[in-house]
PLY file of the C-alpha trace (Angstrom):
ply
format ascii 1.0
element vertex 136
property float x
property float y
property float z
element edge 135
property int vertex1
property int vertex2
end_header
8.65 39.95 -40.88
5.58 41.57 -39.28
2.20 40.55 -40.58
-1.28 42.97 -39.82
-3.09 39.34 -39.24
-6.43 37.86 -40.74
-9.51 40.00 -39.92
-7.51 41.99 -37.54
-9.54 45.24 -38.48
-13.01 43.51 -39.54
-15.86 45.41 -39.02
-14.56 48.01 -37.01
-17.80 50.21 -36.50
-16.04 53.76 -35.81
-18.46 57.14 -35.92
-15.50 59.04 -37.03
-13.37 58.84 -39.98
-10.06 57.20 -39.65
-6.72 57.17 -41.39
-4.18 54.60 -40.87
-0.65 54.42 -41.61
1.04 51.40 -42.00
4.91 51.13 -40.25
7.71 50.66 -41.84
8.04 47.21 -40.22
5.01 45.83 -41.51
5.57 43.53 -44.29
2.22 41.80 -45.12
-1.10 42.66 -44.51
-3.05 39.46 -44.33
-6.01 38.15 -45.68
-9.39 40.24 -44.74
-7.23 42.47 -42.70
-9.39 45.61 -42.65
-12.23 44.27 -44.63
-15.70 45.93 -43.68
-13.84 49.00 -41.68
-16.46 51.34 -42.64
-15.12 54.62 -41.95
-11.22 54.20 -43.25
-11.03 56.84 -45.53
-7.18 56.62 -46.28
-4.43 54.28 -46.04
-0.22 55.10 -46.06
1.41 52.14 -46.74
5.30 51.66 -44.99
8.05 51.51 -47.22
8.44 47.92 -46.40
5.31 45.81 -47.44
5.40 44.01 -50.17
1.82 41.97 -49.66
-1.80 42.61 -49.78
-3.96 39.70 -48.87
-7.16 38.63 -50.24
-9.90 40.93 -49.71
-7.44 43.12 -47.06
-9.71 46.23 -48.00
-12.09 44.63 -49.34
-15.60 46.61 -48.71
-13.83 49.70 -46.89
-16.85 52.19 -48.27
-14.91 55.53 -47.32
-11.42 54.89 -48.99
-11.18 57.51 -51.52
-7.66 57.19 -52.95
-4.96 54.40 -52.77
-1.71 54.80 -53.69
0.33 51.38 -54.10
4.00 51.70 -53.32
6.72 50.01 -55.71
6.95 47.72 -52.40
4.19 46.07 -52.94
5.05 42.50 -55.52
1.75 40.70 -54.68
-2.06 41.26 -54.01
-4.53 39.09 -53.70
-7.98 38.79 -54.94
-10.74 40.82 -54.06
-8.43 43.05 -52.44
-10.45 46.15 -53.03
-13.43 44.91 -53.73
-16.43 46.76 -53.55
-14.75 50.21 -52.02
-17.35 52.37 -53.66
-16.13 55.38 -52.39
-12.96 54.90 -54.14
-12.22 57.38 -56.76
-8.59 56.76 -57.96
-5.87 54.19 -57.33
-2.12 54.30 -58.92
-0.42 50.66 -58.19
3.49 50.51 -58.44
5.69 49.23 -60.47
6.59 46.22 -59.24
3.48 44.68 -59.08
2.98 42.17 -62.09
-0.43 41.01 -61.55
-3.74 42.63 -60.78
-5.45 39.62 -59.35
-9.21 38.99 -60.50
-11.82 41.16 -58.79
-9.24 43.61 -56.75
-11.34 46.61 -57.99
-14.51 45.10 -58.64
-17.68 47.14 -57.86
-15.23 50.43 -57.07
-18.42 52.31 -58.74
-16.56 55.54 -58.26
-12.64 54.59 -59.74
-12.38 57.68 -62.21
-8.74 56.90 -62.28
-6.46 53.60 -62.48
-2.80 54.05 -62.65
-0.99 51.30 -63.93
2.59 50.21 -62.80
5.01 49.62 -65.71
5.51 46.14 -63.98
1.65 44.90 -64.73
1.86 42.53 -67.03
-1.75 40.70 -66.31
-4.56 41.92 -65.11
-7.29 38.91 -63.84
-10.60 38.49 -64.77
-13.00 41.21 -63.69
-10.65 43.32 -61.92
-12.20 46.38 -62.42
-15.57 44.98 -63.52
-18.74 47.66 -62.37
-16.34 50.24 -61.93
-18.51 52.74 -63.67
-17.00 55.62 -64.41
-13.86 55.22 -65.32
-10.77 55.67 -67.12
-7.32 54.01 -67.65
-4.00 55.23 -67.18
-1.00 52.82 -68.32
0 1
1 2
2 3
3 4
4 5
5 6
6 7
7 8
8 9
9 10
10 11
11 12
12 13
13 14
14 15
15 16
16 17
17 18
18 19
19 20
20 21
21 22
22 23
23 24
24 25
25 26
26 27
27 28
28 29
29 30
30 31
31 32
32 33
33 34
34 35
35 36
36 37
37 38
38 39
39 40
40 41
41 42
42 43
43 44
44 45
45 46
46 47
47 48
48 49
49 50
50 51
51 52
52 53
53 54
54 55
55 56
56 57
57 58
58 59
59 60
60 61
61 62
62 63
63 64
64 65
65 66
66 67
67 68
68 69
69 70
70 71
71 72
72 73
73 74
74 75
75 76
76 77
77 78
78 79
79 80
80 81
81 82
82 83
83 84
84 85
85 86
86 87
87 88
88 89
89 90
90 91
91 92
92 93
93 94
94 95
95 96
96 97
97 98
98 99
99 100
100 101
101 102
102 103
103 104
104 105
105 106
106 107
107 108
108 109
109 110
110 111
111 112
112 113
113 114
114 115
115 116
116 117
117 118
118 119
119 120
120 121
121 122
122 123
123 124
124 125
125 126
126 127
127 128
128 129
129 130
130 131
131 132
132 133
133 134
134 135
């Protein structure tokens, strides 16, 4: 089991863009992982994780569009919290829970895909996202 660690990415200041794909031997990505890295404007998840910590993403401005894998069976709260520049995210199907505030403040979500697996979504997950709409 290979973990991307607590605040490994936080605040990374970079004048570019960046994309980042996750390997195939990464299973969790810990708590606060990339939280603050301004200028990540994509993620690829490996085939292998299955865990998104609390507030991994959490306030990652540039992200545009998230895709979820199947993978993925738990994610924590605040996860993607307040990645305004988000405009749509599909989650997999073998998540069951969106944990409270995981999209909260994502002012720009036009589109939410919902796994068939969701059977919960916590409060204020996708409270002040603005402008969008729901997919199930």
């Amino acid at each position: 089991m290979h973990t991307i660690g607590y605040e490994a990415f936080f605040f990374l200041d970079c004048t570019n863009p960046i994309s980042v794909t996750i390997s195939d031997t990464v299973t969790n990505i810990g708590n606060s992982a990339f939280v603050l890295f301004t200028n990540l404007t994509a993620v690829t998840f490996g085939t292998n994780v299955t865990s998104i910590g609390d507030g991994a993403f959490s306030c990652c401005y540039s992200l545009t569009n998230l895709m979820v894998p199947d993978s993925v069976t738990s994610m924590g709260t605040h996860a993607f919290y307040f990645c305004t520049g988000l405009t749509s995210a599909t989650i997999g199907n073998s998540l069951t829970s969106i944990p409270q505030y995981a999209f909260y403040g994502c002012q720009k979500l036009t589109i939410l895909t919902i796994g068939k697996g969701v059977t919960n979504i916590g409060q204020n997950a996708c409270t002040a996202c603005t402008s969008g709409q729901q997919h199930v």
